[in-house]
Structures are given as C-alpha cells and as structure tokens.
C-alpha positions as CSV (number, residue, x, y, z in Angstrom):
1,X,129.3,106.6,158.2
2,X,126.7,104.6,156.6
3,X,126.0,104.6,153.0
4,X,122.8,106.5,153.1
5,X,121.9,108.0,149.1
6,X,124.9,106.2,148.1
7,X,125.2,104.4,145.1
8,X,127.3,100.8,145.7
9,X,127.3,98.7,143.0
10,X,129.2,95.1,142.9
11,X,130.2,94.7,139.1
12,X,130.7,90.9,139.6
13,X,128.7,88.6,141.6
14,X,126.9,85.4,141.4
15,X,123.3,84.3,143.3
16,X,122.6,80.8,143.0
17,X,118.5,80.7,143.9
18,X,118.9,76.7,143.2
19,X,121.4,75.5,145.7
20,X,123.0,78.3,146.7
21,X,122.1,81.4,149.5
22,X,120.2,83.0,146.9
23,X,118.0,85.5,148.3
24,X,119.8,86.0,151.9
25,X,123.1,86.8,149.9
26,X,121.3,89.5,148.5
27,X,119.7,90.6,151.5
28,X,123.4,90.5,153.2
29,X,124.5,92.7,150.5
30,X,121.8,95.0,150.6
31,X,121.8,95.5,154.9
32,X,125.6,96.1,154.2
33,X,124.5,98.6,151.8
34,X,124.5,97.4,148.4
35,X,121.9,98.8,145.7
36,X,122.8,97.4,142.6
37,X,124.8,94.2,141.4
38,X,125.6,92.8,137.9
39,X,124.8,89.5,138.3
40,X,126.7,86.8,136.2
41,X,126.0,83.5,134.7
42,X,127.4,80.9,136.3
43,X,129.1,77.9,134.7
44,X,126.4,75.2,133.8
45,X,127.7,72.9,136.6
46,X,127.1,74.8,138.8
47,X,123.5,73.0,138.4
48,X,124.4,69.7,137.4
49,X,123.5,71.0,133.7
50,X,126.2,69.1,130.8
51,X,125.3,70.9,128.0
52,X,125.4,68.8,124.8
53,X,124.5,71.5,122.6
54,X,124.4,75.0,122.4
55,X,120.6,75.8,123.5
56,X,121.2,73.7,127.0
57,X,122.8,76.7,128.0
58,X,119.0,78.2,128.2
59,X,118.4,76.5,130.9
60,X,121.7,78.7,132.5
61,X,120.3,82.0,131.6
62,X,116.9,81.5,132.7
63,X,118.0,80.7,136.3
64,X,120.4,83.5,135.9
65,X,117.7,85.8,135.4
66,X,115.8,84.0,138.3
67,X,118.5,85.1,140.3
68,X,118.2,89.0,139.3
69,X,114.3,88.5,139.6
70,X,115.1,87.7,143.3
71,X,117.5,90.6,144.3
72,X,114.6,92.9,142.7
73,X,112.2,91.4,144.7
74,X,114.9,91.5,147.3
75,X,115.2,95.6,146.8
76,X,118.7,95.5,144.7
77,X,118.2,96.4,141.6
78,X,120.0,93.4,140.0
79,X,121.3,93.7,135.3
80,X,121.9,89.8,134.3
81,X,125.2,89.0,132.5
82,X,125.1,86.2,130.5
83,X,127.8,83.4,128.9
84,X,130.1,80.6,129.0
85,X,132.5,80.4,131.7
86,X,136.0,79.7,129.9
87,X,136.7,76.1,131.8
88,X,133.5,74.8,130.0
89,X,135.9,74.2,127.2
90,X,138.0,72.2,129.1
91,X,135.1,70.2,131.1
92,X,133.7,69.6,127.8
93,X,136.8,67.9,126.1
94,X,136.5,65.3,128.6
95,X,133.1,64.4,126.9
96,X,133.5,65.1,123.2
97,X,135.9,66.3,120.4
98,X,137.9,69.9,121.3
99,X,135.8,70.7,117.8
100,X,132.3,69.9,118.8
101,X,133.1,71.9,122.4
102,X,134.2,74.7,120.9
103,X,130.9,75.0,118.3
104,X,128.9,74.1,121.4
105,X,130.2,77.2,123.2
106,X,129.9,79.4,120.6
107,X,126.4,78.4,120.0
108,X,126.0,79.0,123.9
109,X,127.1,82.7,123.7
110,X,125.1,83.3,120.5
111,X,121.9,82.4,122.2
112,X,123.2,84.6,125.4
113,X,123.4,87.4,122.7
114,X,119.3,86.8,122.3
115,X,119.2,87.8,126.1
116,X,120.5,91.2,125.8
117,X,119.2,91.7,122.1
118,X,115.6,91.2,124.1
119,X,116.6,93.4,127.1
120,X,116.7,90.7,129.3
121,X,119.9,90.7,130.1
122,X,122.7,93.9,130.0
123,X,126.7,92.5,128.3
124,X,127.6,88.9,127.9
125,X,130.7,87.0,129.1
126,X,133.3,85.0,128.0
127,X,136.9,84.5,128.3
128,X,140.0,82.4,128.4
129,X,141.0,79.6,130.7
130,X,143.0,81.5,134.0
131,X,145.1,78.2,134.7
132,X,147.8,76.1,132.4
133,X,146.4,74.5,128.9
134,X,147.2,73.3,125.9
135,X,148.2,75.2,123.1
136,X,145.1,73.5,121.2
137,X,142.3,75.0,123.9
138,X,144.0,78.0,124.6
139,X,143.8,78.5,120.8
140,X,140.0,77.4,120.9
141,X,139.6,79.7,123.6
142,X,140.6,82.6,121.8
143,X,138.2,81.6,118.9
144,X,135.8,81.6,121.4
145,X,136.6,84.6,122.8
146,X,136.4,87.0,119.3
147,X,133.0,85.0,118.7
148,X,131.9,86.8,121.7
149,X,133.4,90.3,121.1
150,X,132.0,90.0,117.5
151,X,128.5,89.6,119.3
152,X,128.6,92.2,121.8
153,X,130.1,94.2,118.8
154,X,127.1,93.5,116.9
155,X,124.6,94.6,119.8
156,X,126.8,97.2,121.0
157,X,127.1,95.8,124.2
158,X,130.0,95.2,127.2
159,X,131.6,91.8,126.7
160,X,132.7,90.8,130.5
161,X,136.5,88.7,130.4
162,X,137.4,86.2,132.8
163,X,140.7,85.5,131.8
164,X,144.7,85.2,132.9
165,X,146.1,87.7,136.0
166,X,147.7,90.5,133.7
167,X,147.1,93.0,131.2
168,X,145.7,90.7,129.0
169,X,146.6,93.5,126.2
170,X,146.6,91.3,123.5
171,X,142.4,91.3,123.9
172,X,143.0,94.8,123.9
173,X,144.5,94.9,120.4
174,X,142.1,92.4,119.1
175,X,139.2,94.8,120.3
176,X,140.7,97.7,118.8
177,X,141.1,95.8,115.2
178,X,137.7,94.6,115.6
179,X,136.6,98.5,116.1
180,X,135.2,97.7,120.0
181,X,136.1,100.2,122.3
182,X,138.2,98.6,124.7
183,X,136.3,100.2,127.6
184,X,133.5,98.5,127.2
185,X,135.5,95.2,127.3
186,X,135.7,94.7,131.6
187,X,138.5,92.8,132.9
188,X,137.1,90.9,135.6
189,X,139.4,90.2,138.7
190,X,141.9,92.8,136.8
191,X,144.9,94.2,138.2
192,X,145.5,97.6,137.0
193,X,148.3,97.5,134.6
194,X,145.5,96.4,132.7
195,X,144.0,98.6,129.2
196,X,141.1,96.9,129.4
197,X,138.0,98.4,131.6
198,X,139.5,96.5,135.2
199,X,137.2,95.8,137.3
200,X,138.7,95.1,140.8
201,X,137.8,93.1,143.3
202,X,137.1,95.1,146.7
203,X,139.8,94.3,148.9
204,X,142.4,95.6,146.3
205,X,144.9,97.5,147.7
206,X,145.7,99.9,144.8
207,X,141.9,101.5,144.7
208,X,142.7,104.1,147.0
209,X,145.6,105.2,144.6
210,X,143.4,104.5,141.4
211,X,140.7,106.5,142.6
212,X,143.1,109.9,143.2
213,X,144.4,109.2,139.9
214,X,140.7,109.7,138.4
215,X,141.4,106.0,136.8
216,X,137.8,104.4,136.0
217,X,137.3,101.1,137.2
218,X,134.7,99.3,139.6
219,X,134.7,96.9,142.1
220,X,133.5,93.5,142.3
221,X,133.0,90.5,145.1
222,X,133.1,87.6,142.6
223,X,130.8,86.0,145.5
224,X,130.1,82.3,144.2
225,X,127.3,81.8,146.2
226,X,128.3,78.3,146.5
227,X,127.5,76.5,149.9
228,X,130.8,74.2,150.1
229,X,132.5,77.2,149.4
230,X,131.2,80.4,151.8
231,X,132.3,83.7,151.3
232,X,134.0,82.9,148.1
233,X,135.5,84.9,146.5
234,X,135.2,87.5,149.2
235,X,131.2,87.7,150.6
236,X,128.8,89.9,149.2
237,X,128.9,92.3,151.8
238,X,132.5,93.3,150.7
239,X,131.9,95.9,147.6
240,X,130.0,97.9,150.6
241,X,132.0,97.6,153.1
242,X,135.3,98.6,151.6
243,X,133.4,100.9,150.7
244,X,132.2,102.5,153.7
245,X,135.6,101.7,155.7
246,X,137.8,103.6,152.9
247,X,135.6,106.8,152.6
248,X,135.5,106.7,156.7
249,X,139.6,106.4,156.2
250,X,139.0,109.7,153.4
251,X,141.0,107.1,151.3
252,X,138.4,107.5,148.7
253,X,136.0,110.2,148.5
254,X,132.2,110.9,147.8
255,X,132.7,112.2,144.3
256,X,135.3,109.2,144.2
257,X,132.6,106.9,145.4
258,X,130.2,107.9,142.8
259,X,132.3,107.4,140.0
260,X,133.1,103.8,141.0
261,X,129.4,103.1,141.5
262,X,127.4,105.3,139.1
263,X,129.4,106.8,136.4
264,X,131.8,104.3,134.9
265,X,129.1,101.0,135.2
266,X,126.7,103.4,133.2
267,X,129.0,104.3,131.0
268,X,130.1,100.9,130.2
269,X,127.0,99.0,130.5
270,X,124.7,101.7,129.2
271,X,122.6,101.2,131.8
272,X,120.8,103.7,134.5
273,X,122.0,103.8,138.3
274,X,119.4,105.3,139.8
C-alpha cells in the first residue's frame, strides 16, 4: 500500500536548515510519504546562540521559520512551533543567577507568543526538565511553564509540553484551574496514561490499541536533525512508515488513519490539513 490521498502528519519534528539535513530530511519524509509536519523550535544551542536576554531567542524563531519555509518549498506543508526548550534553564544557571534565567525564558516565550499572535507560527512550547533537578529549577520550571499556558491562554492557542515520562496530571489540573482545555495542551513523547492531548512517538506499541479505542492522539518522530546524532529520535521517515506498515497489518484503519493525521491536529492546533 502506499499512502496515496493520505493525510500523514508528524506532530513533532525538528529541521535544522543551518547545520543540520534540512531540506533532504524533508524530502526523506515526504518520498516516505509525509504531507504535513509541525515543526518545533529547537533549543538555542542547537546554533551556537547563548541567549543573554529574552529577544536573542528571535534569532531561534526566525530560523525556525526558515525551516518551515524549506519543507514548503520542499512540498510538506510545514506549521512552526515556537519556545524555550526546558534545559535552557539549566544551561543558563551555569551562566547567570536561577532568577535572571528564569525572566530570560519567560521573556523568550513572550516574544514566541508575537509569532503566533502574527500567524507566523501555530502553538508555542515549553515544558519542564525530563531528567533529575533541584527543587529550586524544577520550581522555576513550573513558573515557567504557567507563563506559557497563560500565553497560549491568551491567544487561544496549543501550548506543546516537553516534560517527565508520565501523566504529567498535575499540568492537567493547573490547565483546568487556569480555564485551558487540557486538549489543547499536547504531551510530547507521552505515554497514554496521560490526560493531557499525548502525542506519541511512531514506534509506540499501544497505537494500534489506542486507535480501536477511538482515543485521539497523534504521532510524532521527534527527529533532531542533528548530524552527530542521525536518525534521532527515530528518522523522519518513521510517522509514515508505521504508518503504512500498520494499515497494511489492518492494525489501524483508514478512517483510523485520518483521525491521527487530519482530525485531532486540526482540532488542537486549529489549523487546516488539506
């Protein structure tokens, strides 16, 4: 089966047009048969960026949207994500204050809000650190974190989490207090206990299941585009071809399919998958 008139869309991924594949990532997704990808910030060393205040993070967006420029050109329709990846905090502290990184972040995600108030860019992200730290930066994290659902709140836009393997329901709660549906708040690299939007990373075993159940979710590479790292997380010809190889196996099916790929991202992201 190919995925001819199929939507396949990878809810997570990175191209890095500065050092990374860039544009023959994108073309590997799309000959696998990708159409659409959200494409996410990545963390501001990724280009040997240390951002010292809040509008160095510019410089982060704009190749970010450079990035979604090329899969366009490319012929993947691409929707930027913009934030701060949660171990900028502690990269940061290693430089400064845990005060002055924390205002520095926050002032990062503000300006990321200016993307998507202008329509450049679709949800923001943020999170919490996914490895052991302090009780000071987890704290600061989590400060961080309500900054950027009180943003996406404001603009009525998905808020993307990178954050701990789990449920993570305590963001849950704090979205719910804040009046932010909780499905628009995606769990990125979620497992499915999850009540939080998950978004699952392609090689999961439990989609299959998931998808019977009518759960919504969506599937993600979390590609890193990072050339001392290939294929990490998995490469970007993964979301398609699980894809393919579990509607072959009638794992998943078409209407299945479409509902992963079409319905849910538009319904979370408010965008068009067309």
């Amino acid at each position: 089966m190919i995925l001819k008139d199929l939507f396949v869309t990878d809810d997570h991924i990175h191209i890095n047009p500065v050092s990374g594949r860039g544009a023959k990532a994108v073309k590997d997704f799309m000959n696998a048969g990708g159409t659409h990808m959200f494409c996410v910030t990545l963390p501001s060393w990724s280009f040997g960026i240390v951002p010292l205040k809040g509008s160095d993070f510019r410089e982060v967006f704009d190749i970010n949207l450079r990035a979604s420029e090329i899969a366009y050109e490319t012929g993947v329709r691409a929707f930027p994500i913009m934030g701060v990846h949660p171990a900028e905090l502690t990269k940061l502290c290693e430089l400064m204050p845990l005060f002055r990184a924390e205002e520095i972040l926050k002032e990062g995600l503000t300006i990321a809000s200016e993307y998507v108030k202008s329509n450049k860019a679709v949800a923001l992200k943020s999170g919490r650190p996914h490895y052991p730290v302090s009780d000071e930066i987890r704290d600061a994290s989590n400060r961080i974190l309500k900054h950027a659902l009180s943003l996406s709140k404001d603009l009525d836009c998905a808020l993307q989490i990178h954050a701990e393997s789990g449920p993570c329901t305590d963001i849950y709660e704090l979205a719910k207090d804040m009046n932010i549906n909780p499905s628009r708040v995606v769990k990125h690299f979620a497992t499915p206990d999850t009540p939080l939007m998950p978004s699952l990373i392609a090689k999961h075993e439990d989609i299959p299941k998931l998808a019977k159940m009518k759960r919504e979710f969506t599937m993600e590479s979390d590609y890193m585009d990072d050339l001392s790292r290939p294929g990490s997380v998995i490469g970007p010809k993964s979301v398609p071809r699980f894809t393919r190889r579990m509607l072959e196996s009638e794992e998943i099916t078409i209407e299945d399919a479409f509902r992963i790929h079409k319905d849910t991202p538009e319904k979370v992201y408010g965008v068009e998958i067309d």
